[in-house]
Every structure is written in C-alpha cells, then in structure tokens.
C-alpha positions as CSV (number, residue, x, y, z in Angstrom):
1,X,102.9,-55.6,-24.2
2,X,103.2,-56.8,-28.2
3,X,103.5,-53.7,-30.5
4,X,101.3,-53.7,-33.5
5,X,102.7,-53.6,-36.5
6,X,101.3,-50.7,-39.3
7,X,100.4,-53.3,-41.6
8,X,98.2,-55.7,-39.8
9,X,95.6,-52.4,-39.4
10,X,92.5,-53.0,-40.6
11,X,92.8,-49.1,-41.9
12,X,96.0,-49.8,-43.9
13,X,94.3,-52.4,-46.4
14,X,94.3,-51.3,-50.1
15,X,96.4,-48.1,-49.8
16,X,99.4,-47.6,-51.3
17,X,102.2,-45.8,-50.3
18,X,105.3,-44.1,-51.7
19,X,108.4,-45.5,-50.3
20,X,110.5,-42.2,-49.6
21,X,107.9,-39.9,-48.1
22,X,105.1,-42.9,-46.9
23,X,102.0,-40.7,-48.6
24,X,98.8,-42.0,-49.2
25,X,99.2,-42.5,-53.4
26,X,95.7,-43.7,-53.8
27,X,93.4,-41.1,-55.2
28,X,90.4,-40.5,-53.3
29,X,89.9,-39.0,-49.8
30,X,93.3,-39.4,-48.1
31,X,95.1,-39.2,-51.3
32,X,98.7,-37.3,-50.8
33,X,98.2,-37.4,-46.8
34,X,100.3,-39.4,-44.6
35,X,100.0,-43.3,-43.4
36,X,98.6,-42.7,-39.9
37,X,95.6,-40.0,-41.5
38,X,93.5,-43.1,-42.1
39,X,94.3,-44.3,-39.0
40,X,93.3,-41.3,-36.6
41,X,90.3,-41.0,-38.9
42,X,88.8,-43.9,-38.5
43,X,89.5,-43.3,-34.8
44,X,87.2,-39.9,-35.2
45,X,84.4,-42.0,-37.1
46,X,84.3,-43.8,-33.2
47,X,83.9,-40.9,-31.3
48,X,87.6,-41.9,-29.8
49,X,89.8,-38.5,-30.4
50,X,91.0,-36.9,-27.2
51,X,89.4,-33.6,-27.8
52,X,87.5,-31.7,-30.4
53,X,87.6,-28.2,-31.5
54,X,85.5,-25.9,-33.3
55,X,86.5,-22.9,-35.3
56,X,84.5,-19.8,-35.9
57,X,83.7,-20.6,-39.1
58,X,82.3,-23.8,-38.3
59,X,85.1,-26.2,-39.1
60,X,85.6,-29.0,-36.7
61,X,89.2,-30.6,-35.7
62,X,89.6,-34.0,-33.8
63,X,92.6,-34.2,-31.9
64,X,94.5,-36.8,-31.0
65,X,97.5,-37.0,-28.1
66,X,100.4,-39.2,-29.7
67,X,101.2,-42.1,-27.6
68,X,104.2,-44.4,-28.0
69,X,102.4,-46.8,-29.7
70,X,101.3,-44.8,-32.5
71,X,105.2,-43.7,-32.6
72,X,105.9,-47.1,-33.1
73,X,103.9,-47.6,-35.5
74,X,104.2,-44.1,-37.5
75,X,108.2,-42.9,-37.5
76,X,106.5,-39.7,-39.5
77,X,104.8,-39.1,-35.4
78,X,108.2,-40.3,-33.2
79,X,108.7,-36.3,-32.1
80,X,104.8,-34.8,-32.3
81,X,102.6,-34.4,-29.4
82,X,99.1,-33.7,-31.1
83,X,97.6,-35.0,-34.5
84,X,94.2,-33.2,-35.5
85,X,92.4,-34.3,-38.0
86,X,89.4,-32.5,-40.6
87,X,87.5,-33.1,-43.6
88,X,86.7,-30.5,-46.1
89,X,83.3,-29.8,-47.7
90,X,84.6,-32.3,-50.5
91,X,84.9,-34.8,-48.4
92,X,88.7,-35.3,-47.9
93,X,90.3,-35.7,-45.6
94,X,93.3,-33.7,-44.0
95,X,95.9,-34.3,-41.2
96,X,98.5,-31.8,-39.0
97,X,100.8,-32.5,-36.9
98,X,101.4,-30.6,-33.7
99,X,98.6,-27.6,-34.7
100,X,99.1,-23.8,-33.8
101,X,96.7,-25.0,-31.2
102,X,98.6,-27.7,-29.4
103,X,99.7,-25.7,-26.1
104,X,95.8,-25.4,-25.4
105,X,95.5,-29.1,-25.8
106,X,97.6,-30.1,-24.0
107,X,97.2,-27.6,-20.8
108,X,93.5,-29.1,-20.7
C-alpha cells in the first residue's frame, strides 16, 4: 500500500503553516488549528466521520477514529485514538484530540 504524503492533499493547498508547532497561520476559519483540522473537515462536509454527537445545547461533534494512515500523515495524531471536529456559530472551525468523550466512542 503507498502512503500519502500531507502535501499532495487536495485540503492542504494554500495554507500555511508554522514550522515548530504545524498551525494553521492563515486567518480565516482554521486559523491557529492544527494541519489535519482541514483535513477531517472536509471529511465531515462528505458525510464520512465515524460517528456524530450531539450536545444538549445543540452543538454537534464529528468524530473521527485515527487510523495509521492519518498517523502517517499527521505526527501531531501518532498517539490519539479519536479526533472530533465542530464549527462555532462564526463559522470556524475547531479540532480535539482524544475528547472527554472518547471511551463512549470507542466502546460503540
């Protein structure tokens, strides 16, 4: 199987990054998130995350399960199980990393 390298993404096209901390420098939506936000988001726009939750309040999260490909191409992701992903009534865009929620994730 050939790995995919971060930078031939369609989603990684016209961001830049800074070099010690690989955050999203652009300003707009995923300004200040990480590299793979974009990434997982434009996974949610396809109706492709693993799982979605709804709080109380209305707020949705996709969820994602990390697979050794995305580890490969996102070192920030080489120890997490779950990425979820919102938007905020702004319209940007957030990311976590293994959520308070993960052990119901990944038990379903």
């Amino acid at each position: 199987m050939k790995l995919i390298e971060r930078e031939s993404l369609e989603f990684s096209n016209g961001f830049d990054y800074e070099e010690s901390s690989d955050l999203i420098t652009n300003p707009g939506k995923f300004g200040g998130e990480p590299a793979y936000t974009p990434y997982y988001w434009n996974m949610t726009l396809e109706s492709a995350q693993d799982d979605e939750i709804w709080t109380i309040y209305g707020d949705s999260y996709s969820i994602f399960k990390v697979t050794d490909t995305d580890r490969h191409i996102f070192s920030d992701l080489k120890d997490a199980k779950i990425v979820s992903i919102w938007i905020d009534e702004m319209g940007f865009v957030y990311s976590d990393i293994d959520p308070v929620f993960k052990d119901q994730v990944l038990s379903s």
